[in-house]
VOBA-1610 file (N, C-alpha, C; in pm, whole numbers, padded with zeros to 5 digits, always signed):
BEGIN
Unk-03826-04593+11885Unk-03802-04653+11754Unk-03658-04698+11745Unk-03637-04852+11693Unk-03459-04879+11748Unk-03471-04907+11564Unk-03376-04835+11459Unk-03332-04864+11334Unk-03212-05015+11365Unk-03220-05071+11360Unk-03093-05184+11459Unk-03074-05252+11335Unk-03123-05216+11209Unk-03053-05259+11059Unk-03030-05236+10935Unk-03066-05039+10974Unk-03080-04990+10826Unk-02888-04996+10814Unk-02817-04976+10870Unk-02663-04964+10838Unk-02627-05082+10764Unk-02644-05248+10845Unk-02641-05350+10759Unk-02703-05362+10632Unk-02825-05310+10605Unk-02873-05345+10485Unk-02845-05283+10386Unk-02786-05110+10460Unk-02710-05046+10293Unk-02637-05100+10261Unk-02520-05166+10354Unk-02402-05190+10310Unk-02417-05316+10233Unk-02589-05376+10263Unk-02572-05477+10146Unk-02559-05454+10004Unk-02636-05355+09968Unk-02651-05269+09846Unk-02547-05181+09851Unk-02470-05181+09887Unk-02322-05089+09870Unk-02220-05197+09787Unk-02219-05315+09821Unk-02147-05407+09849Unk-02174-05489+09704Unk-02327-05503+09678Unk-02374-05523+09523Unk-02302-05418+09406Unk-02356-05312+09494Unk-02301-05157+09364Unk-02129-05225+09317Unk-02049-05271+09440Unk-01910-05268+09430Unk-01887-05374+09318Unk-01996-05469+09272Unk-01979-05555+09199Unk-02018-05554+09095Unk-02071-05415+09067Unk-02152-05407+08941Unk-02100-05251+08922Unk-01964-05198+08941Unk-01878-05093+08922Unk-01921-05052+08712Unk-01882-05164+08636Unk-01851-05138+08508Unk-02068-05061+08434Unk-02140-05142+08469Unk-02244-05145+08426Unk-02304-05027+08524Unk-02305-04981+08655Unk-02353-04877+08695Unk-02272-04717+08650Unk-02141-04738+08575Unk-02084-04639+08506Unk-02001-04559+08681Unk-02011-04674+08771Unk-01907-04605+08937Unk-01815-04662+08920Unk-01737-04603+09072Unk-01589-04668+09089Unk-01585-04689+09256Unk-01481-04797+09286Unk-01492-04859+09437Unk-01362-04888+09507Unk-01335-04792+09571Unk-01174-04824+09617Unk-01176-04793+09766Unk-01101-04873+09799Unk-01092-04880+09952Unk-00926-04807+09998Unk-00950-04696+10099Unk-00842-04612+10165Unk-00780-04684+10262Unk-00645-04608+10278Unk-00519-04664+10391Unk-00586-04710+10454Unk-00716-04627+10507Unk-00769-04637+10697Unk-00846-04739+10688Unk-00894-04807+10588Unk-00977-04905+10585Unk-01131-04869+10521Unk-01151-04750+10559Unk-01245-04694+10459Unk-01333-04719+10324Unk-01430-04789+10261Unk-01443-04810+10108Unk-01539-04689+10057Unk-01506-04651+09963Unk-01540-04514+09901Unk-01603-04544+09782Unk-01714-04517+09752Unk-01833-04556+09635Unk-01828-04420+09566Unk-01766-04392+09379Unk-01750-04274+09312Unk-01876-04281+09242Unk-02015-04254+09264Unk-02125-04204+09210Unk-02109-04110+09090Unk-01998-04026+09088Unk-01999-03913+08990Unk-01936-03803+09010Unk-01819-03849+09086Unk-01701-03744+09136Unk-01597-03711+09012Unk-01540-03845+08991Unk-01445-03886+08911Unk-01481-04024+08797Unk-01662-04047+08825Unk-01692-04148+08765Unk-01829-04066+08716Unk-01864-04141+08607Unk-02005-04088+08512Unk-02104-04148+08594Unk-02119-04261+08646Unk-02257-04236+08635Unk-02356-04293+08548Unk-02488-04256+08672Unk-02600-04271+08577Unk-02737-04291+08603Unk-02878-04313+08543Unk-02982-04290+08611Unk-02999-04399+08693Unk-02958-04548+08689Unk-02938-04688+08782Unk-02867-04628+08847Unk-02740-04575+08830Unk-02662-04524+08971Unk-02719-04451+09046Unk-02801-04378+09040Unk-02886-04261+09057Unk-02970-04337+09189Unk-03056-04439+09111Unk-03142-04466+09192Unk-03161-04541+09281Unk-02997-04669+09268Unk-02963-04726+09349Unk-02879-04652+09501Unk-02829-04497+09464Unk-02774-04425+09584Unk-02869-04370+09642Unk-03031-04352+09562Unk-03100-04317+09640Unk-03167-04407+09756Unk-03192-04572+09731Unk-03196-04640+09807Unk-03108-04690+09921Unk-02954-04663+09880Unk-02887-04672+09977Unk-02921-04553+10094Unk-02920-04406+10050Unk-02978-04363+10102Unk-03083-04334+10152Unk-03208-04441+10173Unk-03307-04480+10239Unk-03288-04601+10294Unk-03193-04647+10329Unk-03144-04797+10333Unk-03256-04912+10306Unk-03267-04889+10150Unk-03349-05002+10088Unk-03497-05028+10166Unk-03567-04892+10254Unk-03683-04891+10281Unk-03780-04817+10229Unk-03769-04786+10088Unk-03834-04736+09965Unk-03792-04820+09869Unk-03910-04761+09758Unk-03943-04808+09605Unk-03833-04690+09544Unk-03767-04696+09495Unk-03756-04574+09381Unk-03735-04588+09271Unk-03800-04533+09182Unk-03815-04562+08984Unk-03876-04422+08967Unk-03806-04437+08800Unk-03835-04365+08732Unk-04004-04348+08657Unk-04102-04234+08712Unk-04248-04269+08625Unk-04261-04177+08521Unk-04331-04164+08395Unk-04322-04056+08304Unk-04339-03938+08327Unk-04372-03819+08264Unk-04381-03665+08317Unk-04456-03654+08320Unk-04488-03578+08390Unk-04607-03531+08433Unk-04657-03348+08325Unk-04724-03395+08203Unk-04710-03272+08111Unk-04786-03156+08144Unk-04832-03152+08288Unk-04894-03008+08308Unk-04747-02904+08385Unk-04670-03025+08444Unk-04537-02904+08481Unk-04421-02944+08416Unk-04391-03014+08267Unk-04302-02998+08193Unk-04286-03160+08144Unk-04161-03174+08042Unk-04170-03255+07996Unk-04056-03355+08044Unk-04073-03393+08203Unk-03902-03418+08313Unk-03950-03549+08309Unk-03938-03689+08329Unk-03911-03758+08448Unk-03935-03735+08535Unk-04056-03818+08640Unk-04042-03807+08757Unk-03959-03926+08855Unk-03941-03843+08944Unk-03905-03966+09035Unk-03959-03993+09148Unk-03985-04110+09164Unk-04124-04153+09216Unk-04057-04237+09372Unk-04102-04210+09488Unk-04080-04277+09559Unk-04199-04323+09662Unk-04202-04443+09710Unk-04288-04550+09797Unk-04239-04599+09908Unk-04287-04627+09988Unk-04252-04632+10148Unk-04347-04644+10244Unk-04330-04764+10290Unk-04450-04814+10413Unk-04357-04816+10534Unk-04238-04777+10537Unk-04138-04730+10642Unk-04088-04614+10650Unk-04194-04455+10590Unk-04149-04337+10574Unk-04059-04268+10691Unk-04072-04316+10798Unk-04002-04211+10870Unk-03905-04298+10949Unk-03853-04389+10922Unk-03697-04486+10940Unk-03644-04441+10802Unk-03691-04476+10673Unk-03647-04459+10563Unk-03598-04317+10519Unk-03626-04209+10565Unk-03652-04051+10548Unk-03536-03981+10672Unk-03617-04030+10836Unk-03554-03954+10906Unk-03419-03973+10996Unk-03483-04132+10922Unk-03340-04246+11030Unk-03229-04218+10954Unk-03274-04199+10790Unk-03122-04220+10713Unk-03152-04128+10594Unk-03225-04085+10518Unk-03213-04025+10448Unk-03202-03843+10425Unk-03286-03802+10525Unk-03241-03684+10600Unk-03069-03610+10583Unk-03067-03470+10506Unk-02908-03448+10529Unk-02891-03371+10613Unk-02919-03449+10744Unk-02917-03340+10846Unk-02724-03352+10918Unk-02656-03385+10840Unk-02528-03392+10878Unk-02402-03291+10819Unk-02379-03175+10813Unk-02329-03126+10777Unk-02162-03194+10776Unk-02094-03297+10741Unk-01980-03313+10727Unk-01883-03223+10685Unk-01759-03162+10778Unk-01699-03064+10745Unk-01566-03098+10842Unk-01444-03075+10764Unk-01284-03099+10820Unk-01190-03035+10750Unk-01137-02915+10758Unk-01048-02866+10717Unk-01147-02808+10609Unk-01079-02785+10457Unk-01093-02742+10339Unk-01274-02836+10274Unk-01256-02968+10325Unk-01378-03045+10309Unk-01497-02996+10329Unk-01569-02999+10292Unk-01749-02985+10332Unk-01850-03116+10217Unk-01921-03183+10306Unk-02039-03242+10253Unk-02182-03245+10319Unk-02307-03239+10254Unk-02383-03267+10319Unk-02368-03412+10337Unk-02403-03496+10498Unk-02382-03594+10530Unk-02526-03629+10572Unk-02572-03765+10455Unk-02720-03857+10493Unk-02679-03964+10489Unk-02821-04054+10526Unk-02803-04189+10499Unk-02730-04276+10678Unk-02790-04403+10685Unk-02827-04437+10765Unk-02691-04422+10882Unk-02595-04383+10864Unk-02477-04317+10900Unk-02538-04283+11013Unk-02621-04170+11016Unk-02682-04055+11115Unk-02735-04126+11200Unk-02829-04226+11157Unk-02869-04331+11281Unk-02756-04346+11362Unk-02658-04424+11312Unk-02550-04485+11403Unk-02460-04349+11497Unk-02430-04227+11426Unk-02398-04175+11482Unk-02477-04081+11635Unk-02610-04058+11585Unk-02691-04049+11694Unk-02754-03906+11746Unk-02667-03791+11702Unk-02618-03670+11766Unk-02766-03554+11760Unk-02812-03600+11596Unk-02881-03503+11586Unk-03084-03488+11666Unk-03089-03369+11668Unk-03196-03338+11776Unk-03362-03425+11718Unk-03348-03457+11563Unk-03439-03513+11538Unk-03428-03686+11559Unk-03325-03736+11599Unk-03283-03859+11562Unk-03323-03857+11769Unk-03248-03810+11835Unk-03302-03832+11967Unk-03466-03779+11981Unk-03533-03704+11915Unk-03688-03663+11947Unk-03763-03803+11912Unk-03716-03867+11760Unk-03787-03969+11772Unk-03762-04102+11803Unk-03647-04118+11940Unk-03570-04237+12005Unk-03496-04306+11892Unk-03452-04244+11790Unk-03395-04331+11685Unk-03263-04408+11695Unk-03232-04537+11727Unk-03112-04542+11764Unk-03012-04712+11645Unk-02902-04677+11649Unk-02839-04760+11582Unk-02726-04829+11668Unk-02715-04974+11659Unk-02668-05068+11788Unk-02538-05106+11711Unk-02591-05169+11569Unk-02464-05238+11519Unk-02301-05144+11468Unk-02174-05244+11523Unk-02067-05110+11485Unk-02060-05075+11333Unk-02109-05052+11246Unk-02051-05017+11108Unk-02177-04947+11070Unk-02083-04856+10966Unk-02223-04721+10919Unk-02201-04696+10763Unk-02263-04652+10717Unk-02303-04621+10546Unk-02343-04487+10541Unk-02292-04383+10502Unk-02278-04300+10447Unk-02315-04228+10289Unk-02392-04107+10271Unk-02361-04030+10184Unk-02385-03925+10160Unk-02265-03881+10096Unk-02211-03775+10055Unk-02249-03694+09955Unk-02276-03572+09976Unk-02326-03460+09827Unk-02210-03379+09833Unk-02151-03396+09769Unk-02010-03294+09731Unk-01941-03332+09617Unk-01833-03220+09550Unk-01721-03258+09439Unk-01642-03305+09465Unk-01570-03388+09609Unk-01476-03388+09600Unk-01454-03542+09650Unk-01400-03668+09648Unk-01382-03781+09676Unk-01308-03762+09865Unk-01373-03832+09979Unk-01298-03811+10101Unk-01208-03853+10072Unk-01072-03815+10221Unk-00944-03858+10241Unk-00959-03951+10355Unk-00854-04001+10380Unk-00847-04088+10478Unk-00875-03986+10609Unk-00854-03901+10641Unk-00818-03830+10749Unk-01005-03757+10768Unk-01044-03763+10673Unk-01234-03739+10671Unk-01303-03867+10686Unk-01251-03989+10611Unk-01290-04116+10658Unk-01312-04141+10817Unk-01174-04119+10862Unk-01165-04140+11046Unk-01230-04057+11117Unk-01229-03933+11074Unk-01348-03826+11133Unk-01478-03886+11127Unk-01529-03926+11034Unk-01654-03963+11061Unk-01674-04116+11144Unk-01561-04198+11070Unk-01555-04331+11191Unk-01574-04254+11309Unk-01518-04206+11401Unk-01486-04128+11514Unk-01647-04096+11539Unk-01645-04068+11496Unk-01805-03943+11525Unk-01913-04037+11522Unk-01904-04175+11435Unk-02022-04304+11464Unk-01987-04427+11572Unk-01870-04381+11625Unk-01795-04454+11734Unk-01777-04616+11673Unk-01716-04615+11550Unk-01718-04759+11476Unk-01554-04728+11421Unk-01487-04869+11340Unk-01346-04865+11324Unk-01402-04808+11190Unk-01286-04720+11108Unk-01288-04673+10974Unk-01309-04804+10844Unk-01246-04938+10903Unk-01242-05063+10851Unk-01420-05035+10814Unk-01521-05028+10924Unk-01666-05069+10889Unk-01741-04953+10850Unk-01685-04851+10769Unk-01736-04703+10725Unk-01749-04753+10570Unk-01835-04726+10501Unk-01880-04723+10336Unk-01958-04565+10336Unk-01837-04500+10221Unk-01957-04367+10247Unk-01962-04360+10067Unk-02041-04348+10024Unk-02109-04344+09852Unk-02119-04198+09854Unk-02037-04106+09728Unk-01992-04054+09655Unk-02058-03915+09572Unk-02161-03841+09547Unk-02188-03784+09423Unk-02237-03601+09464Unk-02184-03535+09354Unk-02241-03391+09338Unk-02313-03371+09245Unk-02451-03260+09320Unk-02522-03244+09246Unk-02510-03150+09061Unk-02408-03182+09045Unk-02379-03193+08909Unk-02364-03315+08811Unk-02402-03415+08892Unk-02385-03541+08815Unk-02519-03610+08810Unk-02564-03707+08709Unk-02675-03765+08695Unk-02677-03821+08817Unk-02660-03900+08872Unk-02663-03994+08993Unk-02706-03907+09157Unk-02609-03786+09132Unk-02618-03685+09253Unk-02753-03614+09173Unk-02803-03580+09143Unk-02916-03524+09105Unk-03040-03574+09123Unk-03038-03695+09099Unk-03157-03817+09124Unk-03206-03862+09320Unk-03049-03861+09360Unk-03048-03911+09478Unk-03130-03743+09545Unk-03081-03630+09521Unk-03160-03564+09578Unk-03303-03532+09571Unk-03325-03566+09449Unk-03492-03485+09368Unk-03597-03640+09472Unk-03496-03774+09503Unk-03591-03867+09588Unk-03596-03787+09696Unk-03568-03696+09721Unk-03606-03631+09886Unk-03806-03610+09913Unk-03857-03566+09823Unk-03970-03538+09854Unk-04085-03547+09955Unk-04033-03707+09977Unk-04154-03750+10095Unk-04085-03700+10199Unk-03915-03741+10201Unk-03863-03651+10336Unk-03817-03494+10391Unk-03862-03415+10252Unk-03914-03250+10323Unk-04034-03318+10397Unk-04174-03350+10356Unk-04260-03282+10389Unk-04275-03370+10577Unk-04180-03500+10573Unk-04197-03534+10699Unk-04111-03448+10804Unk-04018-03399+10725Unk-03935-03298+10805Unk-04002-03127+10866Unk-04109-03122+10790Unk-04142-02985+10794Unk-04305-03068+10917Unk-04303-03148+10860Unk-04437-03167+10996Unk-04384-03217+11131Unk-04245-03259+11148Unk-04182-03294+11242Unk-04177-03111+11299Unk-04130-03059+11241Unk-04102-02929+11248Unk-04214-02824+11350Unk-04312-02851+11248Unk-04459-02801+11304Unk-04517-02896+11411Unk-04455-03016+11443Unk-04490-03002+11584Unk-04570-03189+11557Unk-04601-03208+11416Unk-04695-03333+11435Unk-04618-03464+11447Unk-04692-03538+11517Unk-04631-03676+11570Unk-04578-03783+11440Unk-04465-03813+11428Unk-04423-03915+11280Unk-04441-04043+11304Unk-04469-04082+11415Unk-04509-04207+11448Unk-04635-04254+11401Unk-04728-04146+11348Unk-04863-04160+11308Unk-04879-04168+11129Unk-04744-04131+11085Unk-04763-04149+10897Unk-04683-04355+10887Unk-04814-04374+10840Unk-04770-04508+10821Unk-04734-04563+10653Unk-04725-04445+10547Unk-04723-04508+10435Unk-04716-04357+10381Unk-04586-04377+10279Unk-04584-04260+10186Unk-04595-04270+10012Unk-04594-04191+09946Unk-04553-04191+09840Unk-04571-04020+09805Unk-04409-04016+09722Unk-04380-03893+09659Unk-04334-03888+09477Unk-04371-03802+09432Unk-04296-03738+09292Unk-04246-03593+09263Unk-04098-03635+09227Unk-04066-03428+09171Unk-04003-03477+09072Unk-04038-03395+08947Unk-03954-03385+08837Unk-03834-03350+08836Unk-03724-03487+08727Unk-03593-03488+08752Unk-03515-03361+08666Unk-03461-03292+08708Unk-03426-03178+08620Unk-03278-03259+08535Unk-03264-03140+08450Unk-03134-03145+08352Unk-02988-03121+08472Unk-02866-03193+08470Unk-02786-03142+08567Unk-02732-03020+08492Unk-02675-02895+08638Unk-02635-02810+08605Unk-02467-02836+08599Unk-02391-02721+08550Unk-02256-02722+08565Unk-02217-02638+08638Unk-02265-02504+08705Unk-02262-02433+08838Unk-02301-02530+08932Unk-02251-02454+09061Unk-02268-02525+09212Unk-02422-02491+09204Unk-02407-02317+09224Unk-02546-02277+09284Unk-02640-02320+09141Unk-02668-02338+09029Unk-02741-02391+08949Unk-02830-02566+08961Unk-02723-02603+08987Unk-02722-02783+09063Unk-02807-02739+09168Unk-02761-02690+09268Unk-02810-02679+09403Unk-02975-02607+09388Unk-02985-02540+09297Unk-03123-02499+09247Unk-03207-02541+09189Unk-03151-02591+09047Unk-03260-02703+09016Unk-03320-02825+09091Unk-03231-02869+09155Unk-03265-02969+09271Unk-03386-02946+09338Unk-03358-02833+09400Unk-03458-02792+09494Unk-03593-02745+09454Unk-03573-02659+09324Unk-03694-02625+09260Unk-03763-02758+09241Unk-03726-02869+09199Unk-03803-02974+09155Unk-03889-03039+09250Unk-03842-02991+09366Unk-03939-03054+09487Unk-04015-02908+09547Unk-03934-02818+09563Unk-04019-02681+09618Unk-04166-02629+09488Unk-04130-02720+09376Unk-04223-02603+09292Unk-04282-02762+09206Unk-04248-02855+09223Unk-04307-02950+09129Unk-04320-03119+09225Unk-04297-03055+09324Unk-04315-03207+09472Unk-04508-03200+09497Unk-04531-03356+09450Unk-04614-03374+09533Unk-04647-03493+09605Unk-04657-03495+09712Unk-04601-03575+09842Unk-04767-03697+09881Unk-04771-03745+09877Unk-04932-03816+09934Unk-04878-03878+10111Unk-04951-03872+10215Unk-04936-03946+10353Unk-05042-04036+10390Unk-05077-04111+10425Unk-05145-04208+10493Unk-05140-04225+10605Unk-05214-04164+10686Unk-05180-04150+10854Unk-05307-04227+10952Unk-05236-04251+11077Unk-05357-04291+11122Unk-05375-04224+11238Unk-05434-04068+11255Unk-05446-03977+11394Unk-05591-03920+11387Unk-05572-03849+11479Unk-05682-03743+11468Unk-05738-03670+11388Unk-05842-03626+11356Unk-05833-03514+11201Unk-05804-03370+11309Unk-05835-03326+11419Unk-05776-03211+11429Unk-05597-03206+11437Unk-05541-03285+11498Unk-05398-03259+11479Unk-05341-03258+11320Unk-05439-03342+11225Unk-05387-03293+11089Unk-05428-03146+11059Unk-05488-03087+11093Unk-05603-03013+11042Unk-05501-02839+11096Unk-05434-02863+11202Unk-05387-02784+11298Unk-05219-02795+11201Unk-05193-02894+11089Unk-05066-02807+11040Unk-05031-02845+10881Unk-05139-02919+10826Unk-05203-02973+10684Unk-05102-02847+10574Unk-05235-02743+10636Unk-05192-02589+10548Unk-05081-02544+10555Unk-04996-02617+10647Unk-04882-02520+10657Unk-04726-02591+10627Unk-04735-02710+10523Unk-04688-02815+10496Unk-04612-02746+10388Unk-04688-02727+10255Unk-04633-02676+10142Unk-04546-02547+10156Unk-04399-02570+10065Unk-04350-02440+10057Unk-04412-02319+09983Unk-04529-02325+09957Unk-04600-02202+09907Unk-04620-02130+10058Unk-04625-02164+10147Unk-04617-02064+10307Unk-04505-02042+10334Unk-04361-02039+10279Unk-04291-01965+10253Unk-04240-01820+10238Unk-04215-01717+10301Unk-04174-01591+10218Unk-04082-01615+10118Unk-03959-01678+10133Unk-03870-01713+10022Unk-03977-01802+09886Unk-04076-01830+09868Unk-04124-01874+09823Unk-04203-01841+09656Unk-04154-01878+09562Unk-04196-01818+09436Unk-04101-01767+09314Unk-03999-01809+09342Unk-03868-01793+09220Unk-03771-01871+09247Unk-03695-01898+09134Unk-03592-02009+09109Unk-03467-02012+09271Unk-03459-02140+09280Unk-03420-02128+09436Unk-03240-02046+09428Unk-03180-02082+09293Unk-03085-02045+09289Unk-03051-01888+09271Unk-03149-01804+09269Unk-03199-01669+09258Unk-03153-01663+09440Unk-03278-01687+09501Unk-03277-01659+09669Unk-03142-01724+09714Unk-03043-01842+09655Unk-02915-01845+09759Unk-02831-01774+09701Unk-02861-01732+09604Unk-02752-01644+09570Unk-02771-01467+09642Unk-02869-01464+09649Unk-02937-01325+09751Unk-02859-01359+09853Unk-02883-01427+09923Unk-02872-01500+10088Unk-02696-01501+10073Unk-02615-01493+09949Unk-02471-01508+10028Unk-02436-01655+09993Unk-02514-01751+09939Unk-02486-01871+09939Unk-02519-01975+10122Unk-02553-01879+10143Unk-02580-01950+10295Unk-02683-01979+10294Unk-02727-02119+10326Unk-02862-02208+10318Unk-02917-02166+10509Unk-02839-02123+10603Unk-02903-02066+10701Unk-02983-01973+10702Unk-02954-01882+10627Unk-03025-01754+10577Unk-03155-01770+10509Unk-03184-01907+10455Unk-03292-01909+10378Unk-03359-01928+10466Unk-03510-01897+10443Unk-03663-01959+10546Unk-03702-02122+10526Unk-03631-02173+10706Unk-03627-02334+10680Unk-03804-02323+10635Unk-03848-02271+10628Unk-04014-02329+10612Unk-04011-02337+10420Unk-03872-02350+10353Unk-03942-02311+10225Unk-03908-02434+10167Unk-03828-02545+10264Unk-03799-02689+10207Unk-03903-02747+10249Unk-04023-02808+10136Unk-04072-02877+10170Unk-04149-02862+10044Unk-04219-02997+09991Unk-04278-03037+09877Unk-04415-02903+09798Unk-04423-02933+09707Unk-04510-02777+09641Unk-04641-02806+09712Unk-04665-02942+09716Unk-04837-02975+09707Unk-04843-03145+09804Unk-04906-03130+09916Unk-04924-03240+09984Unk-05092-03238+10004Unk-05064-03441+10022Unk-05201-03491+10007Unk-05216-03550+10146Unk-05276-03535+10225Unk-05306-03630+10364Unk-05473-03731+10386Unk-05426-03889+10382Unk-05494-03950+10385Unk-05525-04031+10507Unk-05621-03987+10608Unk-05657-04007+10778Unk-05703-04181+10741Unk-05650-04257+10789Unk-05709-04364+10801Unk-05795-04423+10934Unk-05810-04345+11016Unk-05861-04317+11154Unk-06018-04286+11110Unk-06023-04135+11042Unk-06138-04113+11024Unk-06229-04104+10874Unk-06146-04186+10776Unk-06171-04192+10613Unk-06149-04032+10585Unk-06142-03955+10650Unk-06070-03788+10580Unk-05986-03739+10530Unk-05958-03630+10418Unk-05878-03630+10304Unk-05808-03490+10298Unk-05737-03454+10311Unk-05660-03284+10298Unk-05617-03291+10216Unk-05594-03170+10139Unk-05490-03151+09995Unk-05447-02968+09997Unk-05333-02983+10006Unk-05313-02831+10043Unk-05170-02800+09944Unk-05140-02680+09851Unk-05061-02609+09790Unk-05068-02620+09676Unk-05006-02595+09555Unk-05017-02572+09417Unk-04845-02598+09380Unk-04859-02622+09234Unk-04729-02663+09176Unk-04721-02572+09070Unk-04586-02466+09035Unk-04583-02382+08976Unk-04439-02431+08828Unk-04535-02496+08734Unk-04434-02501+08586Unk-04368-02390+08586Unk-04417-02290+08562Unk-04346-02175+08540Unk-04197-02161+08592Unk-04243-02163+08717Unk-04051-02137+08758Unk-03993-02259+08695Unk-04020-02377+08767Unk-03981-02471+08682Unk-03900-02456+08527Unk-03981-02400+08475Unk-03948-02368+08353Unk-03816-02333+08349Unk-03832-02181+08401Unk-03751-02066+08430Unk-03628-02096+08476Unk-03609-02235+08606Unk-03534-02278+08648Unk-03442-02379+08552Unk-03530-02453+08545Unk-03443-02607+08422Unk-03398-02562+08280Unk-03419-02462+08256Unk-03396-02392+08098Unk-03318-02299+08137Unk-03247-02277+08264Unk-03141-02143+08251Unk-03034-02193+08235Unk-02952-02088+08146Unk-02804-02135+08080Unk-02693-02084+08171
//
């Protein structure tokens, strides 16, 4: 699989955002090193367009994403709805935060089609994923705006000049950083079947929804509601075209209800865990309730349950 244009095409929509700074409620300034830095909601407000335009950057514009009404059997949220007939370029090529960005005092989770170009990680070589052109797009989940000296680190690390780096901005305390994560949905559950072993070359069409929570003003609160909204209120649909036994062999074991960490507010279990997201059971990221649709053999799976309750429990704590 060669991605050879999700980097160009964020930066087209990076490059729009930069021109529409006043009305998306961001900010756009370019560092010593050459660097341009997109403020989602660091030092800028924000907003649900900002929101949903960083979530496309972070799919590099190979999803739908909008806002659909709530869904009133698990509360009264916003969902956010995402579409994709390029789920696993859109998900694993770039949207995936499988980048831990970290330099000195700094830490971000690092997604977005960046990871293509840089290359390193074990899922990006399993599924030949590769990025040709020099310049990369970036983003960032953290409080804190990069420096020049984190700019060049990551130039460095995508083997491109800092001049062709755009990395976009937001913590999950801000409307914008909140949105961009709760679009993760379709990419737990491709991550957790990558995981279990099934082939991603075979999901040809996604669509996901998790209810958008209220932002928190704690770290670990943010970082919880987030997650609850997809661990306890994600439900994911696939369209595949394989075998029914290779679905059949890891269907059930998709939803974070097969979890042990599984069944209370997520910010409860990282706060158990130390704040360390290693410590948690990787099997518990992944959508509440998935639908698998075989286009091979007209056959239909539907496996896990969606629990309001925590939900509740979660988006209503002070």
């Amino acid at each position: 699989m060669t991605a050879c244009s999700l980097n160009r095409t964020a930066r087209l929509l990076c490059s729009d955002a930069a021109h529409q700074t006043e009305r998306l409620r961001i900010a756009s300034h370019q560092l010593s090193c050459g660097a341009t830095v997109l403020d989602f909601g660091v030092n800028s407000l924000g907003g649900i367009a900002a929101g949903l335009l960083l979530a496309r950057v972070c799919m590099a514009d190979l999803a739908q994403v909008t806002l659909a009404p709530c869904d009133v059997s698990i509360g009264s949220y916003p969902l956010v709805q995402v579409t994709s007939d390029a789920p696993v370029q859109a998900c694993m090529a770039a949207q995936y935060a499988g980048w831990p960005v970290q330099l000195e005092k700094f830490f971000a989770m690092g997604s977005g089609p960046m990871r293509a170009r840089r290359g390193k990680e074990h899922v990006l070589k399993s599924l030949a994923i590769e990025e040709q052109e020099p310049l990369a797009v970036g983003v960032l989940e953290c409080d804190t705006l990069p420096s020049d000296a984190v700019c060049e680190m990551i130039a460095q690390e995508c083997s491109i000049a800092p001049s062709e780096l755009t990395l976009c901005v937001a913590p999950t305390r801000s409307i914008a950083g909140v949105l961009q994560v709760v679009a993760r949905s379709v990419e737990t559950s491709l991550h957790k079947l990558f995981e279990l072993g099934f082939d991603l070359n075979q999901i040809l069409s996604a669509h996901g929804t998790a209810p958008l929570p209220p932002p928190a003003k704690g770290f670990a609160e943010g970082i919880g509601r987030t997650n609850d909204a997809i661990l306890y209120g994600g439900r994911v649909t696939l369209w595949v075209y394989a075998d029914d036994e290779s679905i059949e062999r890891v269907a059930s074991r998709v939803p974070s209800g097969t979890s042990k960490d599984w069944g209370r507010p997520f910010a409860d279990t990282f706060k158990e865990y130390g704040f360390d997201f290693y410590k948690v059971d990787p099997g518990l990221f992944s959508p509440a309730q998935i639908q698998i649709h075989n286009l091979k053999s007209g056959r239909s799976w539907c496996y896990g349950e969606l629990r309001p309750d925590v939900l509740d429990k979660s988006f209503r704590a002070s």
